[in-house]
C-alpha positions as a Markdown table, in Angstrom:
| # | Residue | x | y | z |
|---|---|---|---|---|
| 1 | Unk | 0.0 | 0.0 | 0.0 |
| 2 | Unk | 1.3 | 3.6 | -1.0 |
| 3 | Unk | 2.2 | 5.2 | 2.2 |
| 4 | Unk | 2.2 | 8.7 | 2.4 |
| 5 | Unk | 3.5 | 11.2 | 5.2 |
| 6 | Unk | 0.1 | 11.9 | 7.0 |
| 7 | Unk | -1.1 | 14.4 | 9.6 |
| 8 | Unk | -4.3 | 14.5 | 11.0 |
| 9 | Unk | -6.3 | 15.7 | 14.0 |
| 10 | Unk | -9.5 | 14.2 | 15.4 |
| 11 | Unk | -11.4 | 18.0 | 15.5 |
| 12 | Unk | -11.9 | 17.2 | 11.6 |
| 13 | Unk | -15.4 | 18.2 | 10.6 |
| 14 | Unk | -15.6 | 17.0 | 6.9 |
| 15 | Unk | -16.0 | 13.1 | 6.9 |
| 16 | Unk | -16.8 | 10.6 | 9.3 |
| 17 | Unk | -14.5 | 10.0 | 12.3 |
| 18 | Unk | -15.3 | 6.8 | 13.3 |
| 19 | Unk | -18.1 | 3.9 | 13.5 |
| 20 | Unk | -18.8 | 1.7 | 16.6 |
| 21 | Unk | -19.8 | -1.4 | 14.7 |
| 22 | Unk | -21.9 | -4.7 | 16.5 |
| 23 | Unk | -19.6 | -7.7 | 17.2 |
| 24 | Unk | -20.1 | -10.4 | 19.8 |
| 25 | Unk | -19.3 | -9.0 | 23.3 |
| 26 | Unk | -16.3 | -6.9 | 21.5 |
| 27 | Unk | -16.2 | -3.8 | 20.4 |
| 28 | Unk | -15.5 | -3.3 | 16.6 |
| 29 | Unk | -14.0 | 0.3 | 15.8 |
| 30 | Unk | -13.6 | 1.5 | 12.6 |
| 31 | Unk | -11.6 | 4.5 | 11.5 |
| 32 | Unk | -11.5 | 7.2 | 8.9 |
| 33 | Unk | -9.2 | 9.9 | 7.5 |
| 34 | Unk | -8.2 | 11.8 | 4.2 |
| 35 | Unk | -4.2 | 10.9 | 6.0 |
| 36 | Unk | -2.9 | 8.5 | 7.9 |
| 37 | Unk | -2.5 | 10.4 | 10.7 |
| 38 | Unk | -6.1 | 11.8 | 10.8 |
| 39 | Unk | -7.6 | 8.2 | 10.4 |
| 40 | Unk | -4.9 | 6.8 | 13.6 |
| 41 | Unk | -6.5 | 10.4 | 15.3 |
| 42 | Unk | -9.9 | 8.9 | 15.2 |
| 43 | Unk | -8.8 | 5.8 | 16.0 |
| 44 | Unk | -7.8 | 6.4 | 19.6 |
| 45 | Unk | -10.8 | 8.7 | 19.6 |
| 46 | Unk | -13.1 | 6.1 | 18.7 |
| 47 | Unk | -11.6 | 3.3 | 21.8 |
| 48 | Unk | -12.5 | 6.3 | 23.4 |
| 49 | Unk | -15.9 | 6.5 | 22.8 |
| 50 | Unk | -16.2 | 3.2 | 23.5 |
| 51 | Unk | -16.1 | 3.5 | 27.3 |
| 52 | Unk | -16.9 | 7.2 | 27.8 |
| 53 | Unk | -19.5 | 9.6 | 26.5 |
| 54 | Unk | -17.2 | 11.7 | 24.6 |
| 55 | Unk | -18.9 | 15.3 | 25.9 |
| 56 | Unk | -18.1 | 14.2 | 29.6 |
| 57 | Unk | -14.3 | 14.7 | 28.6 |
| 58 | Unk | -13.0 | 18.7 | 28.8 |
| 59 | Unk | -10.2 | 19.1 | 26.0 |
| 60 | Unk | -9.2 | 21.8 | 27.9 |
| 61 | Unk | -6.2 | 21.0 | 30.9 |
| 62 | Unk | -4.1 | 18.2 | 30.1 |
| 63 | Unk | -1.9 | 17.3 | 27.0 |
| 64 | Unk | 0.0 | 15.0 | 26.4 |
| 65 | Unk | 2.7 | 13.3 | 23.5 |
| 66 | Unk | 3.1 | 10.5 | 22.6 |
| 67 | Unk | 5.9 | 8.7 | 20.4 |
| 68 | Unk | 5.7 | 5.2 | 19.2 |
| 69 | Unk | 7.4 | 3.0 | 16.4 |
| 70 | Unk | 5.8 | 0.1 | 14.3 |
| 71 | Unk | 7.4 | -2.4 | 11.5 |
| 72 | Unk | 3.8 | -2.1 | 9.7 |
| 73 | Unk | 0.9 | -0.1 | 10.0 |
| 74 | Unk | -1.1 | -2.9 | 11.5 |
| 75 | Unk | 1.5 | -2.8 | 14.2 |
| 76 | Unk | 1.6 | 0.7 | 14.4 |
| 77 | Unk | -1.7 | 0.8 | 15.1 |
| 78 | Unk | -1.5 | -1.4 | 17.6 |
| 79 | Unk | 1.3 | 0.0 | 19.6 |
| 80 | Unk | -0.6 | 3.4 | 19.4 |
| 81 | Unk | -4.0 | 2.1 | 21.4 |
| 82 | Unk | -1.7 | 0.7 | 23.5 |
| 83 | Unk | 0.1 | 3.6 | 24.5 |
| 84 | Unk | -3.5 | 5.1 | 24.9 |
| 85 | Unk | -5.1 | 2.9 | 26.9 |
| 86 | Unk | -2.5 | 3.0 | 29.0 |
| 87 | Unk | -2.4 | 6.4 | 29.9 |
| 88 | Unk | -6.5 | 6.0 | 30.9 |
| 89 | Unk | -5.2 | 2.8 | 33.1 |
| 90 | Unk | -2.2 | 3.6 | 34.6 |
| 91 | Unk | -2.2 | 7.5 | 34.4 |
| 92 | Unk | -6.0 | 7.4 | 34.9 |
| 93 | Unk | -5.8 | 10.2 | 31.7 |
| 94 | Unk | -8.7 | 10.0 | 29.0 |
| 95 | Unk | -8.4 | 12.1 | 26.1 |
| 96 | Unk | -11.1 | 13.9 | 23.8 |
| 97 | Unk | -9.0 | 15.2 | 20.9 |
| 98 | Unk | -5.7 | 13.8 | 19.5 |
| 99 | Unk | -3.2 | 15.0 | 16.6 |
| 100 | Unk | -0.8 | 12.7 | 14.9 |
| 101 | Unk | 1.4 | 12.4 | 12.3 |
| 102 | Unk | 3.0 | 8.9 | 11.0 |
| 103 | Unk | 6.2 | 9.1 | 9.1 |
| 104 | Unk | 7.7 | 5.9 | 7.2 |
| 105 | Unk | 11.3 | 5.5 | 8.5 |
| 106 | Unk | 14.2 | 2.9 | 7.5 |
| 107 | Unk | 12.4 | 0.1 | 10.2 |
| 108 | Unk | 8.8 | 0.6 | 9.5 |
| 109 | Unk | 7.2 | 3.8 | 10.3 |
| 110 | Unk | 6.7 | 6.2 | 13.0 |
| 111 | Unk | 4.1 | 8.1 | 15.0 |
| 112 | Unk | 4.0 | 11.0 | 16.9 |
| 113 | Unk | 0.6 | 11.9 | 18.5 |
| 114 | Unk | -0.3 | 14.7 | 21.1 |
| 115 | Unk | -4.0 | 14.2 | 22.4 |
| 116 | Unk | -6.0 | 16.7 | 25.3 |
| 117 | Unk | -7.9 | 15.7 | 27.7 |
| 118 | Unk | -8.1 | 15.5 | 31.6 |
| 119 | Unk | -8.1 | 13.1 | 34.2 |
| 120 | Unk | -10.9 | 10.8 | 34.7 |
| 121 | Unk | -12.9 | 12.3 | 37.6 |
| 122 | Unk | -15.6 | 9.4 | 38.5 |
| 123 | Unk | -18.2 | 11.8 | 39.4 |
| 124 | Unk | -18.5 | 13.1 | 35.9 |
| 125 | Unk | -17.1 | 10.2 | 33.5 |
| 126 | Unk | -19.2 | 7.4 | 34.2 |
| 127 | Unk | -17.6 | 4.8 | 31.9 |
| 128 | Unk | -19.9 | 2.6 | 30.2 |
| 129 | Unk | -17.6 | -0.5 | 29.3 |
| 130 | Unk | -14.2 | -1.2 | 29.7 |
| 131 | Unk | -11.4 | -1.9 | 27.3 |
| 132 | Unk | -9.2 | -5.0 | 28.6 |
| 133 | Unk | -6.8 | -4.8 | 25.4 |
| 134 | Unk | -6.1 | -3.9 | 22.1 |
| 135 | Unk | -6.6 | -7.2 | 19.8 |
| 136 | Unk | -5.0 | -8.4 | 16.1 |
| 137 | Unk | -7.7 | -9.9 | 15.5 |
| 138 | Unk | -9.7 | -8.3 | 12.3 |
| 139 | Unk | -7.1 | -5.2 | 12.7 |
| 140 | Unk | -6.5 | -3.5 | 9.4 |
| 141 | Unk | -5.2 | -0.4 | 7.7 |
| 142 | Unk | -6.6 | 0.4 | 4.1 |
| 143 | Unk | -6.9 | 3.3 | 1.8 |
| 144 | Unk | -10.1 | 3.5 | 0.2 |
| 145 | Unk | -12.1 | 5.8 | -2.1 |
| 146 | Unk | -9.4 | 8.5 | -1.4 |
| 147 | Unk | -9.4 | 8.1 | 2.3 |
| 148 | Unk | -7.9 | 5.7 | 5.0 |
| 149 | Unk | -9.7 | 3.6 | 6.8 |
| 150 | Unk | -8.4 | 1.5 | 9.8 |
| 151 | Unk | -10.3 | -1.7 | 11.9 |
| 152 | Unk | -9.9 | -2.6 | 14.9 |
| 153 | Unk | -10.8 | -5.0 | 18.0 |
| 154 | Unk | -10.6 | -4.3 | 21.8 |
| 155 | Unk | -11.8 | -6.7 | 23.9 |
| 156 | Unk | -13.9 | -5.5 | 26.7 |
């Protein structure tokens, strides 16, 4: 697949973000973006959405960057979620809005994302499901019709 440098922020307003789609007792996330690095935006967005009501989250008081490395883009994907999820776990940090920008490089490829949120206050975020983990399984990263689109599991 023809890989292009890609930036991309989840505030986009033009084309679909992301789709919550029906799959056992799973949650099946799928992704969009005119770049790479708008569709891996939504991505983390839309895990997300999964266990919190998006509006609940202020953009506003907390950044922060984040900076990993994949061999494909399956696996960039991957390590991305991963590094989100763990922020809301360990951190207890959910995020809102996200920028990122995925470069190739000489091993694989690279992203760099910031995201905003705040940290989770259990008054006001009432989380409707839990993400476990970040899953392989039915994970991919196309381009389609002139825009990326990206699947993913988490188990729950």
């Amino acid at each position: 697949m023809p890989c292009e440098r890609g930036e991309g922020t989840a505030k986009s307003k033009s084309i679909r973000k992301f789709r919550l789609l029906d799959y056992m007792s799973d949650a099946l996330v799928r992704s969009y973006g005119r770049t790479l690095g708008e569709s891996f935006a939504n991505a983390a967005i839309g895990m997300t959405a999964v266990m919190i009501d998006l509006r609940r989250i202020s953009p506003g008081g907390l950044e922060r960057r984040i900076v990993v490395e994949g061999f494909d883009l399956e696996n960039l994907l991957y390590n991305w979620l991963e590094a989100v999820l763990v922020r809301k776990d360990i951190e207890h940090e959910i995020f809102r809005e996200a920028k990122v920008a995925v470069q190739a490089t000489k091993n694989g490829f690279m992203l760099r994302g910031s995201l905003r949120g705040e940290t989770v206050d259990r008054r006001r975020h009432n989380f409707k499901r839990d993400v476990k983990a970040v899953t392989y399984h039915e994970m991919s990263v196309r381009r389609r019709n002139g825009r990326y689109v990206l699947t993913f599991l988490l188990d729950l």
